[in-house]
C-alpha positions as MATLAB code, in Angstrom:
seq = 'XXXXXXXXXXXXXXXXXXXXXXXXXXXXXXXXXXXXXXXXXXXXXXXXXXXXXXXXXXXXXXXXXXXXXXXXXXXXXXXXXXXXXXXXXXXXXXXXXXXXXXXXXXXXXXXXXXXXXXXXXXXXXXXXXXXXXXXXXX';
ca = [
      33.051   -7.596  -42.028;
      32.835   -3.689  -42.369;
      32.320   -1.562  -39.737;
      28.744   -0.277  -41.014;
      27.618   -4.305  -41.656;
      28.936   -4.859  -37.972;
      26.711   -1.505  -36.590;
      23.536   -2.770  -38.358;
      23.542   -6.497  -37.201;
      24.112   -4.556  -33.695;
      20.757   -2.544  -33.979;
      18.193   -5.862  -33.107;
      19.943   -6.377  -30.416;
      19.938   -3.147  -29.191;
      16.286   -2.668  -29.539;
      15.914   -6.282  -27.824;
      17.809   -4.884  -25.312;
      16.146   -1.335  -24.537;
      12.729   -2.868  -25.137;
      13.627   -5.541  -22.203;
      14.736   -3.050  -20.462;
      11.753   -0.403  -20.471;
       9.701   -3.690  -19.585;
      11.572   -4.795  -16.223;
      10.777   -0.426  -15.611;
       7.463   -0.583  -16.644;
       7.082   -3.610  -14.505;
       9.136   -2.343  -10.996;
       6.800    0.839  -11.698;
       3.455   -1.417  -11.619;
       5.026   -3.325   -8.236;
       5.420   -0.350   -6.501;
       1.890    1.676   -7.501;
       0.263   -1.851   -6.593;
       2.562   -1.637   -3.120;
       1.369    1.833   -2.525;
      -2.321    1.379   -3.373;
      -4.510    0.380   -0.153;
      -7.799   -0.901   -0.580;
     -10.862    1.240   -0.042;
     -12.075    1.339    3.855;
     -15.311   -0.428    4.361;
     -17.844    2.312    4.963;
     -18.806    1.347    8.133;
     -15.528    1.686    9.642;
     -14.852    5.096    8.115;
     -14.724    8.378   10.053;
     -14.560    6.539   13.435;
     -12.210    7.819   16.100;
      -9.090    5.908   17.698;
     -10.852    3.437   19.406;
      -9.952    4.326   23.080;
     -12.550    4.051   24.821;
     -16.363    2.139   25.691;
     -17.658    5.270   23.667;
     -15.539    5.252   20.802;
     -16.949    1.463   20.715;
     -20.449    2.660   21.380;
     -20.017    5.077   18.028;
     -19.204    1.839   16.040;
     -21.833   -0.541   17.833;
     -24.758    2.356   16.882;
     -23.631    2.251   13.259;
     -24.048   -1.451   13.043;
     -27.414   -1.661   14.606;
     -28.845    1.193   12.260;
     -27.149   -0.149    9.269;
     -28.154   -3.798   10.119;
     -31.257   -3.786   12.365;
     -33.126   -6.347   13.973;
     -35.130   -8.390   11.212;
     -32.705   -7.713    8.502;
     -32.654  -10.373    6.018;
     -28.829  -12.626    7.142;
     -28.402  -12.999    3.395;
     -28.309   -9.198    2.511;
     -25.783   -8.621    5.751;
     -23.744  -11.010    4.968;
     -23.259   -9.705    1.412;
     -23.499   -6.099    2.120;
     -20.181   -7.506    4.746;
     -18.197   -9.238    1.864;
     -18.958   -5.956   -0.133;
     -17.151   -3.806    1.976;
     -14.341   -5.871    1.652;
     -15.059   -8.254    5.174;
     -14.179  -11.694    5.604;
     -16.653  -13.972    6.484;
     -16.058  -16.936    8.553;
     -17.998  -20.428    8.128;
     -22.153  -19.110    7.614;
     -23.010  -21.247   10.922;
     -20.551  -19.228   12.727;
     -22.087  -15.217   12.189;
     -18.863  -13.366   12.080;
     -16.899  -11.415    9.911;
     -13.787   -9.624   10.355;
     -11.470   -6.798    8.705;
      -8.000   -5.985    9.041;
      -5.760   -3.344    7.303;
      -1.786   -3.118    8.273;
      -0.923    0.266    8.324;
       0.436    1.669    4.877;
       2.452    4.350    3.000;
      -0.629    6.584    2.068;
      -2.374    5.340    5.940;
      -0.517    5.336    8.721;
      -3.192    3.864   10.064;
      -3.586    0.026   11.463;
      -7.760   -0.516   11.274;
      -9.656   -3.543   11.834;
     -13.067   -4.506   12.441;
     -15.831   -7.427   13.718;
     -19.576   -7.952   13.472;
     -21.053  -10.773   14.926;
     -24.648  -11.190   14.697;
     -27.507  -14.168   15.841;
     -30.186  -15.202   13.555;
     -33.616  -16.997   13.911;
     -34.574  -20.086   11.989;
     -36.322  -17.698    9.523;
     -33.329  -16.195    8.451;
     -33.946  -12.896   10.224;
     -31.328  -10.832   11.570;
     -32.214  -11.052   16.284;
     -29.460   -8.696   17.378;
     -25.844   -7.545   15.801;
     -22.526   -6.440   17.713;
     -18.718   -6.112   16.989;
     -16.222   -4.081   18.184;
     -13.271   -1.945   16.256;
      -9.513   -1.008   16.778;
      -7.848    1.806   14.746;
      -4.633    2.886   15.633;
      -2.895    5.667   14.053;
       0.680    6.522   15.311;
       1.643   10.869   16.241;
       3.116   12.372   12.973;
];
């Protein structure tokens, strides 16, 4: 065998090679964006402050009342919940929650309930929840 018969049999394999190669990059690169990449905050706990006090809570319990008021359908909250990214417990229970770890890009920790009571008609009788962000000095 010559030496330029030997150097092209080499060449698949070097391809094969590089190409697996690029892919396990390619791939590590995809981990780590997906690692880095947080999921949107619901809007209703956007903008809020550190929740350290009855009025910080008070801020979030007003923006559930006007966003949810009293005869609201219990459908359309519940799905307008689950579109903002809550999770909902079992439907007889009335509760959904949200929690977010802190991240790379948020520092962050967030998390979130609503509880609500319904009539037989399917109306929306009163709503409540509470917060907690926590976001550590920089």
């Amino acid at each position: 065998m010559t030496a330029a018969s030997r150097s092209v049999s080499s060449r698949p394999a070097l391809i094969l090679g590089l190409a697996a190669l690029l892919l396990l990059a390619f791939a590590f690169g995809l981990r780590i964006a997906w690692f880095v990449a947080e999921a949107p905050l619901p809007e209703l706990l956007q903008g809020l402050p550190d929740s350290k006090s009855e009025a910080d809570q008070q801020i979030f319990l007003a923006r559930l009342k006007k966003t949810f008021p009293a005869g609201a359908a219990e459908t359309e909250v519940s799905a307008a919940l689950a579109a903002q990214g809550f999770k909902l417990a079992a439907p007889s229970e009335r509760v959904a929650t949200y929690d977010r770890g802190a991240g790379l890009a948020d520092k962050c920790r967030r998390s979130g309930n609503v509880r609500w009571s319904a009539g037989p008609e399917g109306r929306v009788a009163e709503v409540a929840g509470g917060y907690y962000q926590h976001c550590p000095p920089h």
